[in-house]
PALUM-585675 format. One record per residue (C-alpha): x, y, z. Coordinates in steps of 0.1 Angstrom, whole numbers, plus 2048, in hexadecimal, padded with zeros to 3 digits. Last residue first. Example, Ala and Ser with C-alpha at 12.3 -4.5 7.8 and 13.67 -1.06 7.14 Angstrom:
<recs>
8897F5847
87B7D384E
</recs>
This chain:
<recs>
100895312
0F9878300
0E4859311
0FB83F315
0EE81B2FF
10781E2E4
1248202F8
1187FF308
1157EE2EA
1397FC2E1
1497F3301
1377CF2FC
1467CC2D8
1647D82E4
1657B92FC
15D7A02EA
1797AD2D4
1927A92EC
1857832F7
18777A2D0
1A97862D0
1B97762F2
1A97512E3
1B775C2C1
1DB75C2D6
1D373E2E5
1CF72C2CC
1EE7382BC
1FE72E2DC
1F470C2DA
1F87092B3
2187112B9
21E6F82D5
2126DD2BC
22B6E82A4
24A6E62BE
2466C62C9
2406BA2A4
2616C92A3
2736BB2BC
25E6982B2
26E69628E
2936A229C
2916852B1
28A66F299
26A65C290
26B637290
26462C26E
286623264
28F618286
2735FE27B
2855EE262
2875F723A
2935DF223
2895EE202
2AB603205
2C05E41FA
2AD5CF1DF
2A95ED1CD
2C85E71B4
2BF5C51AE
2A85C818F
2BE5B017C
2AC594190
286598184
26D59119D
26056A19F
25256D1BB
26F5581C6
28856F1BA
2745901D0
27457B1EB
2965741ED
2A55921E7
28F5A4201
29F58821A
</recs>
């Protein structure tokens, strides 16, 4: 089929070698199993790292406001 239309467009017919890997169909483009595992896997890292920076920026909330509030006792 490739072959075909690349002679009748007037393509060159010693260039022949390509003919066979151009055909591409869609289990080609169909991602694999192993492709989706580890997309799988990225977006639950990102999950957890957001999480994670979530946790942090709760943590330092907090110190600030143990700090502020450190600051604001009388000394004895």
């Amino acid at each position: 089929m490739v072959q075909v239309r690349w002679l009748s467009g007037g393509g060159d017919p010693a260039r022949s070698c390509w003919w066979h890997v151009t055909e591409i169909a869609l289990d080609h483009l169909r991602p694999s199993p192993e492709w989706k595992l580890v997309k799988e896997c990225e977006a639950e890292i990102h999950r957890r790292l957001k999480k994670l920076d979530r946790a942090k920026q709760q943590r330092e909330m907090q110190l600030q406001l143990l700090r502020e509030s450190l600051a604001d006792l009388p000394e004895v």
